[in-house]
ZATIKOL-402107 format. One record per residue (C-alpha): chain; y, z negated, x negated. Coordinates in Angstrom, 1 decimal, padded with zeros to 4 digits, m for minus. Each point is the difference from the previous one (the first is absolute). Layout:
REM residues N
(site 'A',(Y,Z,X)) ...
END
This chain:
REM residues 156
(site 'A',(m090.7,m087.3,m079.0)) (site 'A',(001.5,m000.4,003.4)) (site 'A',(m000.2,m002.7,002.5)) (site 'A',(m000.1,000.5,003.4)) (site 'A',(000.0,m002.7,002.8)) (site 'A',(m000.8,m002.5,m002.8)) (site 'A',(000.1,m003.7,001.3)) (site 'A',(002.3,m002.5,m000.4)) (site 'A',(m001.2,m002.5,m001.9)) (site 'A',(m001.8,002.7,m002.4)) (site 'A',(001.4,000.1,m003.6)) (site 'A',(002.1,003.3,m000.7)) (site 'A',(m001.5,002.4,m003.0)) (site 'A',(002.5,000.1,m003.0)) (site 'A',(001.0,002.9,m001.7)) (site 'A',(000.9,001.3,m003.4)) (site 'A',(002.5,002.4,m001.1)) (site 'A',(m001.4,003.0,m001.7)) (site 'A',(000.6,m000.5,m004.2)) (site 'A',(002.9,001.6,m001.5)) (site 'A',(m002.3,000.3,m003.5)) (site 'A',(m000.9,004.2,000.6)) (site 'A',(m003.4,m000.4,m001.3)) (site 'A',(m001.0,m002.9,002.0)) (site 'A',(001.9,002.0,003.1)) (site 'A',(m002.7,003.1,m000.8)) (site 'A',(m002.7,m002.5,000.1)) (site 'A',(000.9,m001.4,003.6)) (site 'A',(001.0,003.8,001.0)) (site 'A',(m003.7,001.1,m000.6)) (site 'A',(m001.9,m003.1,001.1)) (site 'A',(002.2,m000.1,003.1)) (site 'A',(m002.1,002.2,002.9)) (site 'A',(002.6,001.4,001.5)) (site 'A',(000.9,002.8,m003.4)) (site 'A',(002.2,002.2,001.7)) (site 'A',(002.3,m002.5,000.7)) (site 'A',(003.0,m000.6,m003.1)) (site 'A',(000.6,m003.5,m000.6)) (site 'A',(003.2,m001.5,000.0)) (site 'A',(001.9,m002.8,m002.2)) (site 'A',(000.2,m001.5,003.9)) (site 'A',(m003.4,000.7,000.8)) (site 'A',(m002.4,m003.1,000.4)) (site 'A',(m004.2,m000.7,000.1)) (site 'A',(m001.2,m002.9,002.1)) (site 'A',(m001.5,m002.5,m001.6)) (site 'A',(m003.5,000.6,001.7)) (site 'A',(m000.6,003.5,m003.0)) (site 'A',(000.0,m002.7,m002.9)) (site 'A',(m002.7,m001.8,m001.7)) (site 'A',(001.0,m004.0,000.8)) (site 'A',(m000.2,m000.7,m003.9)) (site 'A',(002.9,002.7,m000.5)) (site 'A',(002.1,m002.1,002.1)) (site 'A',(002.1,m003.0,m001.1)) (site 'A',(000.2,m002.4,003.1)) (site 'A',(000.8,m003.3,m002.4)) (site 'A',(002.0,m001.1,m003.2)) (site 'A',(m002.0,m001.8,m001.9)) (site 'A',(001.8,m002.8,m002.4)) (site 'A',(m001.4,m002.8,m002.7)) (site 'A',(002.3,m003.0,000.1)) (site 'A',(m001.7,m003.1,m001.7)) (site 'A',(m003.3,001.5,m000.9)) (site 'A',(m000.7,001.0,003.8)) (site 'A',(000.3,003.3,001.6)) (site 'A',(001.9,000.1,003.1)) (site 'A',(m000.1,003.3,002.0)) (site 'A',(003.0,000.6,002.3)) (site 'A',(m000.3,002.7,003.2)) (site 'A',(002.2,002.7,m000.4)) (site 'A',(002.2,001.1,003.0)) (site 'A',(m000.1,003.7,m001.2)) (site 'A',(m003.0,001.4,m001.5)) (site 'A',(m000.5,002.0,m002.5)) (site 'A',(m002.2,002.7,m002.4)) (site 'A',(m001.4,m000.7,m002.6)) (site 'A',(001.3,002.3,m003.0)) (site 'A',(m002.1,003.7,000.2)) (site 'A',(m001.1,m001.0,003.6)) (site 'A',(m000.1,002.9,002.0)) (site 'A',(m002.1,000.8,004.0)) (site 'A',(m003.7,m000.1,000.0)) (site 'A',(m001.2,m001.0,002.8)) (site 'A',(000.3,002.8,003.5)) (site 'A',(m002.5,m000.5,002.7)) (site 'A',(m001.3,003.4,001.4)) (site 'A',(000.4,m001.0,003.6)) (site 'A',(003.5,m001.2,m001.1)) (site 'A',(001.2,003.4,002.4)) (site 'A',(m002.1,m000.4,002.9)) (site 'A',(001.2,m003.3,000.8)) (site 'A',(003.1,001.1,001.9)) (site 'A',(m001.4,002.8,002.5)) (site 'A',(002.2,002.8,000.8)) (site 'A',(002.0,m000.3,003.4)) (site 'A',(000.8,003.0,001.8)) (site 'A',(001.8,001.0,002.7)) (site 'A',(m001.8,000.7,003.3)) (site 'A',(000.8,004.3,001.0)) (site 'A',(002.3,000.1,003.2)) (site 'A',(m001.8,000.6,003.0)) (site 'A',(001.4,003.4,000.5)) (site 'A',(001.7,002.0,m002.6)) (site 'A',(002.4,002.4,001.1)) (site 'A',(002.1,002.9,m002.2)) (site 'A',(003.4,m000.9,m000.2)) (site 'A',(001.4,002.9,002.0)) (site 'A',(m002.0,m000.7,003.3)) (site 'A',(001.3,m003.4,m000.2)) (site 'A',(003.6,000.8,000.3)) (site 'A',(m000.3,002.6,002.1)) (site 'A',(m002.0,m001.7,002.9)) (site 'A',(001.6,m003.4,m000.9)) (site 'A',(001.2,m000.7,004.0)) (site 'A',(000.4,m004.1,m000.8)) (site 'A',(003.0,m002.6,000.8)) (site 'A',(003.0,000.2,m002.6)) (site 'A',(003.1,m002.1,000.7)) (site 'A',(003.0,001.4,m000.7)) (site 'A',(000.5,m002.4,m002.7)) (site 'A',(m003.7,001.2,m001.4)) (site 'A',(001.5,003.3,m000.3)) (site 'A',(000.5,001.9,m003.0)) (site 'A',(003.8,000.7,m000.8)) (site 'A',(001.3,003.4,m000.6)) (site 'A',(000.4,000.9,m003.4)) (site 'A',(003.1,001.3,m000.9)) (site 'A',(000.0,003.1,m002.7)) (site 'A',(002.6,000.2,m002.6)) (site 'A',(000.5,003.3,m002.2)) (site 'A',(001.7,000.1,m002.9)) (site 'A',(002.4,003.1,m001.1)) (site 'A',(001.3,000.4,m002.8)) (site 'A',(003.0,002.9,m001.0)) (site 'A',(002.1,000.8,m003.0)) (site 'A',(002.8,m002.6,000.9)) (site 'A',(m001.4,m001.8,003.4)) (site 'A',(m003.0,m002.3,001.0)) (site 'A',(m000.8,000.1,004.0)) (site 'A',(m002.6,m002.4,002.0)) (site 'A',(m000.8,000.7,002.9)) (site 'A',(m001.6,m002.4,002.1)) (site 'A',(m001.1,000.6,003.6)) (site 'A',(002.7,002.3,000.7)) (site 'A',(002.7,m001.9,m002.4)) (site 'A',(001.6,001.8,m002.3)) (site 'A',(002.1,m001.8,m002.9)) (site 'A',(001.3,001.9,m002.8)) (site 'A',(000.9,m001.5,m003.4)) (site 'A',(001.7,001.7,m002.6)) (site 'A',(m000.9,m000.5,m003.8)) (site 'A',(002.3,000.1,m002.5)) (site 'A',(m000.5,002.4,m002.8)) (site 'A',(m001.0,m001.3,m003.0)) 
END
């Protein structure tokens, strides 16, 4: 799950990696909606897809006789946890944006053809400058805008 213009003061969603166990990997593979997509080792599902008992948010200790439960700062699964919970309007949340269509749409060739606009002579495209390769039996020649250099190449 993805969150857009999310407030400030608004708690961010946690996320798990996928498991490294292959069995438990099929499992979240085919509960997860989106099928055609491979999972990764890197891949990770927002907390939001899992049942809250299948999460461990606390430690929980006995010292004395008394339990004493301790937050964790990194969550975790429980052992054979795996994505169960996908809301069906989960893609309609985030509408589609698309581009507005130009106000006139012209082919490519009447555009550089009528083109009669300003261009600085800075603006203007530089000449390109072709160079051709020869090669002989015993000499390589490049010519470049009229330049001619020959090299010979020793024989090998």
């Amino acid at each position: 799950s993805a969150v857009f213009n999310a407030d400030i003061h608004q708690i961010k969603p946690r996320f798990f990696y996928i498991p490294k166990d292959e069995t438990l990997r099929k499992t979240w593979e085919k509960n997860l909606p989106n099928s055609e997509m491979q999972l990764k080792t890197t891949s990770r599902v927002c907390e939001e897809h899992f049942v809250p008992e299948d999460i461990i948010k606390c430690d929980e200790t006995i010292i004395d006789g008394k339990v004493h439960s301790i937050p964790r700062q990194n969550w975790k699964l429980k052992i054979g946890a795996y994505p169960r919970i996908f809301p069906s309007s989960a893609t309609s949340v985030v509408p589609l944006v698309q581009r507005k269509p130009p106000l006139e749409r012209k082919p490519l060739s009447d555009i550089t053809s009528t083109y009669k606009g300003f261009c600085p002579s800075h603006m203007k495209p530089a000449k390109k400058k072709e160079r051709l390769a020869a090669v002989t039996k015993n000499t390589v020649q490049e010519i470049e805008v009229g330049v001619v250099e020959s090299l010979t190449v020793p024989q090998l």
